[in-house]
C-alpha positions in Angstrom: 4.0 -7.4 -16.3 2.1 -7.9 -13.6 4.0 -10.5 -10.8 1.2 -10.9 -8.8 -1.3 -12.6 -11.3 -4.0 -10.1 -10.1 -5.6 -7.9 -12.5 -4.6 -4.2 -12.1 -6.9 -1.2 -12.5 -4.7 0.4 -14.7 -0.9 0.3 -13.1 0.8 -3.1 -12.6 3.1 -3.1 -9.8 3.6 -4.8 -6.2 3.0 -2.9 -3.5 5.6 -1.6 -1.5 7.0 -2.3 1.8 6.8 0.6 4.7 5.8 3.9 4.1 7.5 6.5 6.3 4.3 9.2 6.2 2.5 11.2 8.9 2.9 12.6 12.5 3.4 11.9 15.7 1.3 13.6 18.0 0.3 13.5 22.1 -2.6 14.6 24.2 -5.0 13.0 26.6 -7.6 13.6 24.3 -5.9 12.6 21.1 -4.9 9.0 20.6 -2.0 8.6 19.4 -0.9 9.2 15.1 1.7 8.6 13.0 -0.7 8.5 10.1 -0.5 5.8 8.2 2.4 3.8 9.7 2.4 0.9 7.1 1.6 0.8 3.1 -2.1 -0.1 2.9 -4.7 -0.3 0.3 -6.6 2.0 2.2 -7.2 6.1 -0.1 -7.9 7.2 3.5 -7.6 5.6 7.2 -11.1 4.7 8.9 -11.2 7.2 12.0 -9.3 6.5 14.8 -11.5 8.3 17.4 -10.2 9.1 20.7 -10.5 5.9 22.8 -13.0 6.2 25.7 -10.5 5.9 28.1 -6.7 7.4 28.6 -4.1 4.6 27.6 -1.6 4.1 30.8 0.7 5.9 31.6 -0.6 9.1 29.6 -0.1 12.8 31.3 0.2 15.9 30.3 2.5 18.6 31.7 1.6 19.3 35.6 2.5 23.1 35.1 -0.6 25.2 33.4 2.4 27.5 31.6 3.6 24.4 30.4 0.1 23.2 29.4 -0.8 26.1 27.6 2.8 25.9 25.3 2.3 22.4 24.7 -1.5 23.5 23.3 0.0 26.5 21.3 2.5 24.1 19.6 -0.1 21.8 18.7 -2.4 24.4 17.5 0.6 26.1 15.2 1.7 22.5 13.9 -1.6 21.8 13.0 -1.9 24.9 10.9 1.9 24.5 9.5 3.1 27.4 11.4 6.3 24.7 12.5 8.5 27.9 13.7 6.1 29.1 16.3 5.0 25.6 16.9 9.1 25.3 18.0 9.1 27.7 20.2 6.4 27.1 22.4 7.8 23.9 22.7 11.1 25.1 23.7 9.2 26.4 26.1 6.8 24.2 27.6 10.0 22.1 27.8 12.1 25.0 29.6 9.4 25.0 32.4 9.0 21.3 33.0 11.6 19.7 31.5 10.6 16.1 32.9 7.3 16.1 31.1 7.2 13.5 28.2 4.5 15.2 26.4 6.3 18.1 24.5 9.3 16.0 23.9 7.1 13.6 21.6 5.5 16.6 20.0 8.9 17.5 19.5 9.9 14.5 17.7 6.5 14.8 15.8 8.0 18.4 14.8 11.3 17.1 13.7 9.4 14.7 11.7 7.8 17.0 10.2 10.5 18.8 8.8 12.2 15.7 7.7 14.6 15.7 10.9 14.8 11.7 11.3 17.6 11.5 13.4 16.5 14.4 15.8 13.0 12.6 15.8 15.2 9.8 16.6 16.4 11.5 19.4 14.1 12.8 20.8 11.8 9.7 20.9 14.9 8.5 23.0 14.6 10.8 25.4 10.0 10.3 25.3 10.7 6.9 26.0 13.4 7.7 29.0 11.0 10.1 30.8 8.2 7.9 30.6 9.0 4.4 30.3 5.6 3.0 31.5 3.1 5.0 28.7 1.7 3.2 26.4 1.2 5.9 24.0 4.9 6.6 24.2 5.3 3.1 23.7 3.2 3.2 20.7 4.5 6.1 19.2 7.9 4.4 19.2 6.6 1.6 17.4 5.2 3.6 14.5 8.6 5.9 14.7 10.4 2.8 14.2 7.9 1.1 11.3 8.4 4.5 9.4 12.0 3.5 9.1 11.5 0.2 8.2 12.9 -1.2 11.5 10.0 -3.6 11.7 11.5 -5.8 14.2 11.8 -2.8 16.8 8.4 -1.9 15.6 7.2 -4.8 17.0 8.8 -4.8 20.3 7.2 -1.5 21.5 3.8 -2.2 20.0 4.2 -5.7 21.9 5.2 -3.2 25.3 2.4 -0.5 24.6 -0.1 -3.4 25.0 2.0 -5.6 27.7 1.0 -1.9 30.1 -2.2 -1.0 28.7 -4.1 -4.4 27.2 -6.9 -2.3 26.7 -5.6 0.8 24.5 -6.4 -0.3 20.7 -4.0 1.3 19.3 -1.0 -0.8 19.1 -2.9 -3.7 18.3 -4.1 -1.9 14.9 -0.5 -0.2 14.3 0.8 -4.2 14.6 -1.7 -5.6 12.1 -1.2 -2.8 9.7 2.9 -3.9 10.1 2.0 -7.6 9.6 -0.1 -6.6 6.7 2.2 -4.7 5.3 4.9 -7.2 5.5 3.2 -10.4 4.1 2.3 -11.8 7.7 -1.7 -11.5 7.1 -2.2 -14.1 9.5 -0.6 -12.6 12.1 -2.1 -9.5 11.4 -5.6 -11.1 11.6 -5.0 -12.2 14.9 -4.1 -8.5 15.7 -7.1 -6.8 14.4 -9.1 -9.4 16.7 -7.5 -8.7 19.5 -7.7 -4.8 18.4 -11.7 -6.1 18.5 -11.5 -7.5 21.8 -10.1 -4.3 23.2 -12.6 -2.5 21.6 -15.6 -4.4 20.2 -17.0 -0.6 18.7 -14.0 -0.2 16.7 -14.5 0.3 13.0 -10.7 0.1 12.3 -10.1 -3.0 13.7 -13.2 -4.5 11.7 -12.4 -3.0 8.5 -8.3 -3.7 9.0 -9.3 -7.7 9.8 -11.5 -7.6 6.7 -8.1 -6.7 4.7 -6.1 -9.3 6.7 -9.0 -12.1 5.3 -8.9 -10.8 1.9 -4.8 -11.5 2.0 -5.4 -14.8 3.1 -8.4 -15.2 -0.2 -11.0 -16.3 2.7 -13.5 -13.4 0.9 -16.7 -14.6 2.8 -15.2 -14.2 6.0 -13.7 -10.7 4.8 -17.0 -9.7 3.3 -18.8 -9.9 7.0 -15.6 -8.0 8.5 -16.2 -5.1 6.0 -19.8 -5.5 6.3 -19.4 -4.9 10.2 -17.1 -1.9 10.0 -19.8 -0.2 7.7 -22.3 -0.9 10.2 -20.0 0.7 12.7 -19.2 3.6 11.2 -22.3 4.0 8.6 -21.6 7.9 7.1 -18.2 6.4 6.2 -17.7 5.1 2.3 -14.3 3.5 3.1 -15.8 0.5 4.1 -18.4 0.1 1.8 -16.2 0.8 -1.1 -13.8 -2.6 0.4 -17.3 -4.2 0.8 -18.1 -3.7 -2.8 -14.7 -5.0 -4.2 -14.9 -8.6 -2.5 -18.5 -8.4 -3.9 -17.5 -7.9 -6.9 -14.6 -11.2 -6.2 -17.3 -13.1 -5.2 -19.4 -12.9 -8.4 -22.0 -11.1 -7.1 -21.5 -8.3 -9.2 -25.8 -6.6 -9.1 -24.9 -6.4 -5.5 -21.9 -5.1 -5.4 -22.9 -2.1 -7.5 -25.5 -1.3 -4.9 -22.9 -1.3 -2.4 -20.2 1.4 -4.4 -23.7 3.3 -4.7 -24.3 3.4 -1.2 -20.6 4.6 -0.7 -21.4 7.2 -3.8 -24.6 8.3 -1.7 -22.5 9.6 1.6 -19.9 10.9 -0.6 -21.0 11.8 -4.2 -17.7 13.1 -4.9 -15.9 9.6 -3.7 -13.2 8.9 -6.3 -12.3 5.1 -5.2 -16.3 4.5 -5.1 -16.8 5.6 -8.3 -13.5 3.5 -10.0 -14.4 0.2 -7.6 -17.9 0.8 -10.0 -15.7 1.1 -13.0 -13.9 -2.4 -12.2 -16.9 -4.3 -11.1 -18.7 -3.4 -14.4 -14.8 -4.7 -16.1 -15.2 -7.9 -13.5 -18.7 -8.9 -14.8 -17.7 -8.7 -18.8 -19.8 -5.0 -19.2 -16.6 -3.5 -20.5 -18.4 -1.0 -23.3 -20.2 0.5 -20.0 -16.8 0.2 -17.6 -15.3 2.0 -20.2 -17.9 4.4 -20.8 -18.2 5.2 -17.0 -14.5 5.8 -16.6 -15.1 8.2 -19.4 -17.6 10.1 -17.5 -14.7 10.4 -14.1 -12.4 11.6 -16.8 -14.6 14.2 -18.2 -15.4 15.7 -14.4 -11.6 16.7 -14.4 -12.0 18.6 -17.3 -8.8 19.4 -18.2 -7.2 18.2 -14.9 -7.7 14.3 -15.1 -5.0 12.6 -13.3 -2.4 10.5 -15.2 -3.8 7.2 -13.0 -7.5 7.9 -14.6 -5.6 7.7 -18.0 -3.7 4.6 -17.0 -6.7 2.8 -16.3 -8.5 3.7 -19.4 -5.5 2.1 -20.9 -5.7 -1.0 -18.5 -9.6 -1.4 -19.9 -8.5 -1.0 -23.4 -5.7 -3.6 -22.9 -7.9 -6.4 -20.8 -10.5 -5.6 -24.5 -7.8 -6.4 -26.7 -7.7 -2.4 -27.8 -4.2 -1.9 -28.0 -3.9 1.1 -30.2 -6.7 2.3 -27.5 -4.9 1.1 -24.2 -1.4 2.8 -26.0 -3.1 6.2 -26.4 -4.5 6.4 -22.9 -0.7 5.4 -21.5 0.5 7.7 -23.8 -2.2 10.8 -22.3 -1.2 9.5 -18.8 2.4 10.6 -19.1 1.6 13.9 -20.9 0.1 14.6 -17.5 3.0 13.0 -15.7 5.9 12.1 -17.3 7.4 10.4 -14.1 4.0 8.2 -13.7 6.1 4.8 -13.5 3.2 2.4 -14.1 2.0 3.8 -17.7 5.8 4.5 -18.6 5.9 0.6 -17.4 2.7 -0.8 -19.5 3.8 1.4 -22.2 7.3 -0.6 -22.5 5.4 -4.1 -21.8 3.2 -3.7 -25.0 5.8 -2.3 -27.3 8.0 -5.3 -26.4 4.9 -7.3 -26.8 4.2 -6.2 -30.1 8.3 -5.8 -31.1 7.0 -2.1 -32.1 9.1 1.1 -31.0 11.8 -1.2 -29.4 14.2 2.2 -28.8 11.4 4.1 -27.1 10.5 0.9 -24.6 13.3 0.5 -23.6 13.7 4.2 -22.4 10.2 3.9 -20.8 11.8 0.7 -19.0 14.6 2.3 -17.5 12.8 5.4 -16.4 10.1 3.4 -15.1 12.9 1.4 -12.7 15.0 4.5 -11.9 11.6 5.9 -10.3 10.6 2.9 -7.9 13.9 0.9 -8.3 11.9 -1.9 -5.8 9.4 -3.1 -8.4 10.1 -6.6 -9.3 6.7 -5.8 -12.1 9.0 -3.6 -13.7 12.5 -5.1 -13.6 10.1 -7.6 -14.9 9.3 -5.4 -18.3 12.6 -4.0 -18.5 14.1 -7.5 -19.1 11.2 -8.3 -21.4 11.9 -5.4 -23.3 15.9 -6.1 -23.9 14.5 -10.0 -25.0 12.4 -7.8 -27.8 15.6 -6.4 -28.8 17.6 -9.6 -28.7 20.0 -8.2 -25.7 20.1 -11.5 -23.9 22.6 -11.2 -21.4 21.2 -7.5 -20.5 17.9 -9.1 -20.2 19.9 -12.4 -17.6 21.5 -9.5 -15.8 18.3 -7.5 -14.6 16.9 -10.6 -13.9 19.1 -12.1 -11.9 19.2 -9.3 -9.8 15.2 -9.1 -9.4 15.6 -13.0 -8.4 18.2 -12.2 -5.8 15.5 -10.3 -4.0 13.0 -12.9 -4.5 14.3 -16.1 -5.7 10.9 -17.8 -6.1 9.0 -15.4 -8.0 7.9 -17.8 -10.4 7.0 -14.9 -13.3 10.5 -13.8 -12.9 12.0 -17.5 -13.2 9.7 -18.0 -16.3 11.0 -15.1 -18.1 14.8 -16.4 -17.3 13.9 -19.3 -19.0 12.8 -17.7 -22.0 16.3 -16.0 -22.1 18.3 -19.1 -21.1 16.2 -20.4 -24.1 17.0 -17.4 -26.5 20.4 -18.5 -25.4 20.3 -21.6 -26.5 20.9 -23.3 -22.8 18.0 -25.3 -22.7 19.0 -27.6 -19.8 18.9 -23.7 -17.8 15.9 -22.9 -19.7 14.2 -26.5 -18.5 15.2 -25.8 -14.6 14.1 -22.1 -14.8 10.4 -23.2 -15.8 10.8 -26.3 -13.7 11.6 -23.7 -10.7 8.8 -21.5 -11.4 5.9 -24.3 -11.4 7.8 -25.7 -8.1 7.6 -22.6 -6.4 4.0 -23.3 -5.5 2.7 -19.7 -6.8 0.4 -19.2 -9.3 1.5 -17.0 -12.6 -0.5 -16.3 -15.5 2.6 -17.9 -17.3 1.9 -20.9 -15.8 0.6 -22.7 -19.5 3.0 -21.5 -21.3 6.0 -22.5 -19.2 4.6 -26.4 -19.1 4.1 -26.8 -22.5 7.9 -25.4 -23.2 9.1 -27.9 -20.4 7.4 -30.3 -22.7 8.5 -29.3 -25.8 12.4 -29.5 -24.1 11.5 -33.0 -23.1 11.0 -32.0 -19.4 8.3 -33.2 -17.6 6.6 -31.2 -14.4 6.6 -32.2 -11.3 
């Protein structure tokens, strides 16, 4: 099931939290990466160009020899050549061993070969050598959001911008954070001071546009997303998050044009061409939704990916097809057998329909063992022991999906249904009562009144 109450194109499931991905990497004319520091919506970051002017604090190596290593590391990590990149940074190291600069690339090495706690390390000793860069400072912080340790995150993106005010980096690195960890208000404020420091950015535009669609103010998001398009017009990303909030907003004829005008820079633009796919779903057109999703499929030839499949099967299932939407799961985990969310909608509609009860249950459990942090499908996995009339199995998963989020009000709704299976129905009553109270909405939300009803309990 789907927690959030938000349709899904094709895979229910709640983002997660931090994402440990990409790089670290240093040089004056570089700003600087960690990737993607945070989970985010986005299928590819917006540019981060070099910023027109050198964040404080920034220097390379004063020796030339040493300049020259640090460049031969960076040219070698760039093409994956990590043992030669090693030793030129051993070197540049050996000749001036108080420069900062191939010490972060070091880290960025060790993170690169999944080396944590020497990346650890070795940011240490970046940070000791030059306590007054900002980019040091910055890379810290997206270090330290990798790992989860959000609140250390925070404190050197907060430093990076207490030395350089200017450098627009660690204002976007915090909003992605705060976006990434439910605080989209305080991320919006980031990504306008991110605009302030740099009125030309396209990141900060598109990343406050995301921060207003959290918060459901859509026209305010739509003129962020329109603005980072303008800003960076030969790049679809934005035009593709343009077309989506369209598409929210009912005006479905325009958002088309928009996903076309991604399509146009970049023909070959996967997310463009499924945002078309939903907007058509959005606007009731589901014969052509489906039929365009066809066409994507049929440019993989043989080689569709499993999430193509998966929301085939999402289209089928919104139609009422559910032979249709069980075939497409079914295709999508002949692809990829480990592709949790069609293993997960596979066990919701066989509980649904009480139909191969044996089989959904084992696409339950392998659907939690593989992202074990999915409330959605500790969600289906107790739904499917309720098909099979294991009770206290179902009570059990769910009161350990509730002791991570106590107010989930999907999750309380379904522990009613068990405490009513039960025949507790004074539990039953404060489990429906809880999940109306928790001020959330839940497409259960019906349902669960008229059982408080029917148990003579009245909504507050």
């Amino acid at each position: 099931m789907n927690l959030s109450g938000e349709k899904s194109a094709g895979v229910r499931g709640i983002c997660g939290f931090l994402v440990f991905v990409g790089t670290i990497s240093v040089a004056l004319a570089e700003p600087v990466s960690l990737g993607t520091p945070t989970s985010s919506p986005r299928t590819a970051p917006l540019p981060d160009s070099p910023p027109a002017r050198v964040p404080k604090g920034s220097a390379l190596p004063k020796s030339p020899e040493a300049q020259q290593a640090l460049t031969e590391a960076r040219r070698a990590m760039a093409e994956g050549r990590l043992d030669v990149a090693e030793a030129a940074l051993a070197r540049a190291m050996q000749i001036e061993p108080t420069a900062y600069a191939p010490v972060l690339a070091s880290a960025d090495l060790a993170l690169r070969q999944s080396r944590v706690p020497d990346a650890n390390q070795r940011m240490k000793k970046a940070l000791a050598l030059a306590p007054d860069s900002a980019e040091v400072a910055t890379a810290a912080g997206r270090l330290a959001a990798g790992q989860n340790r959000t609140s250390e995150a925070e404190a050197q993106y907060r430093r990076a911008i207490k030395i350089d005010p200017a450098f627009v980096t660690p204002y976007l690195d915090l909003g992605e954070m705060q976006l990434a960890t439910g605080r989209a208000k305080d991320a919006e404020a980031s990504f306008r001071q991110a605009q302030k420091a740099d009125p030309r950015h396209a990141g900060a535009a598109f990343g406050l546009g995301r921060s207003l669609v959290a918060q459901r103010d859509l026209r305010a998001a739509q003129a962020a997303f329109d603005q980072a398009a303008n800003l960076d017009p030969k790049n679809p990303i934005p035009l593709v998050a343009l077309a989506e909030v369209q598409s929210k907003l009912g005006e479905s004829t325009r958002a088309l044009a928009t996903a076309d005008r991604a399509l146009a820079l970049d023909a070959s633009y996967l997310p463009a061409k499924l945002t078309r796919v939903d907007i058509l779903a959005a606007a009731g057109q589901r014969e052509p939704a489906l039929q365009e999703l066809d066409r994507v499929i049929a440019g993989y030839g043989a080689s569709a990916p499993a999430g193509l499949y998966a929301r085939q099967g999402s289209l089928f299932e919104a139609g009422g097809n559910l032979d249709a939407a069980m075939r497409s799961y079914r295709k999508a985990i002949e692809v990829d057998p480990k592709f949790a969310p069609a293993l997960n909608n596979l066990a919701w509609l066989s509980a649904v329909r009480r139909t191969d009860l044996d089989a959904a249950l084992s696409w339950a459990k392998q659907a939690v063992q593989l992202d074990p942090g999915s409330l959605n499908y500790q969600d289906t996995l107790a739904t499917v022991y309720l098909a099979r009339g294991d009770t206290q199995a179902a009570m059990t998963t769910l009161t350990q999906a509730l002791a991570r989020d106590k107010t989930q009000p999907t999750l309380l709704y379904r522990m009613g249904q068990a405490n009513e299976v039960a025949g507790r129905p004074a539990q039953a009553a404060a489990s429906y009562k809880s999940a109306l109270d928790a001020g959330r909405p839940f497409p259960e939300a019906d349902d669960a009144r008229k059982r408080l009803a029917a148990l003579g309990t009245k909504p507050q």
